[in-house]
N, C-alpha and C positions, 0 to 999 in steps of 0.2 A: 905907766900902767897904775890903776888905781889899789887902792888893797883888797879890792873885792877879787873871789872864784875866779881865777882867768882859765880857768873850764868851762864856766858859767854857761858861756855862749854855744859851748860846744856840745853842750849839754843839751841845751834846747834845738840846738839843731837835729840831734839823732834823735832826741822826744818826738818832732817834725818827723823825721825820716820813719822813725818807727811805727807811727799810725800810718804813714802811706807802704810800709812794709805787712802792714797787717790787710790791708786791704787785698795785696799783690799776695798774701798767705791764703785767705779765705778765696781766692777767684783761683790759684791754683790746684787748690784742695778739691772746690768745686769741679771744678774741669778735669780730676784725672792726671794733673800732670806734675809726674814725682819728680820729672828735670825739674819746674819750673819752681816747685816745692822746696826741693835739695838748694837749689840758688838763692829761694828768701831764707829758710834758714841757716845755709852759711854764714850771708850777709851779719842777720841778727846774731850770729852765735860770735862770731868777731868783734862786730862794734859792743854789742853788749860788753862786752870783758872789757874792751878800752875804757869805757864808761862807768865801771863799776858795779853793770846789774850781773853780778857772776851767774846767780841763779836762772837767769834768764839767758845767759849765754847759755849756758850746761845742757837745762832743756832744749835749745834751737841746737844743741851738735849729738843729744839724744834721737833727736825727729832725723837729724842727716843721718847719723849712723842707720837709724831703721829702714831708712831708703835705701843706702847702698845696700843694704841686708835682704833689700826685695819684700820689706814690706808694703803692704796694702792694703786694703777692703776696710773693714771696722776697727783692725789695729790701728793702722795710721791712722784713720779717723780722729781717734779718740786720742793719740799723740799730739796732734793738730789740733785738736779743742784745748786738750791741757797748756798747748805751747799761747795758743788765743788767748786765752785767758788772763796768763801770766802779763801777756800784752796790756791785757784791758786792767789790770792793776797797775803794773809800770806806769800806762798812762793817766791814772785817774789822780 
C-alpha cells in the first residue's frame, strides 16, 4: 500500500452513496413515508460516524429519533430540510 489515505477510497464511496442517499431522503420525505425515511437516516447516521462526519451522523439519528417519537407534518419537514442540507454541504 502506497503512503496515501487508505480511507481515501472509502471515502469517496460513502460521498457516492450519500448523494444517492439524499435522493432516497427527499422521495421518502416526499411521499409520506416515515419507514422509508427512518431507514435513510439510519443508514446516514451510521456511515456518517464511520467516516468522520459526526455532525451529520447526530442530525440523521436526531431525524430517526423524531420518527420513532411519531413526528410529522411540518416538524419533520423541517428536520428533513436541515438533515438535506447538511447533505448538500458534505457534498459540495
Amino acid at each position: 500500500m502506497t503512503g496515501g489515505d487508505p480511507m481515501a477510497a472509502l471515502r469517496l464511496r460513502f460521498r457516492a452513496r450519500l448523494a444517492e442517499e439524499r435522493v432516497l431522503l427527499r422521495d421518502a420525505a416526499e411521499a409520506g413515508d416515515a419507514a422509508a425515511l427512518r431507514a435513510v437516516c439510519h443508514r446516514i447516521a451510521g456511515a456518517g460516524g464511520m467516516f468522520g462526519y459526526a455532525e451529520l451522523s447526530a442530525l440523521a439519528s436526531r431525524v430517526e429519533e423524531e420518527i420513532d417519537a411519531g413526528a410529522e407534518g411540518p416538524a419533520l419537514a423541517a428536520s428533513t430540510a436541515r438533515l438535506t442540507s447538511l447533505i448538500d454541504e458534505v457534498l459540495a
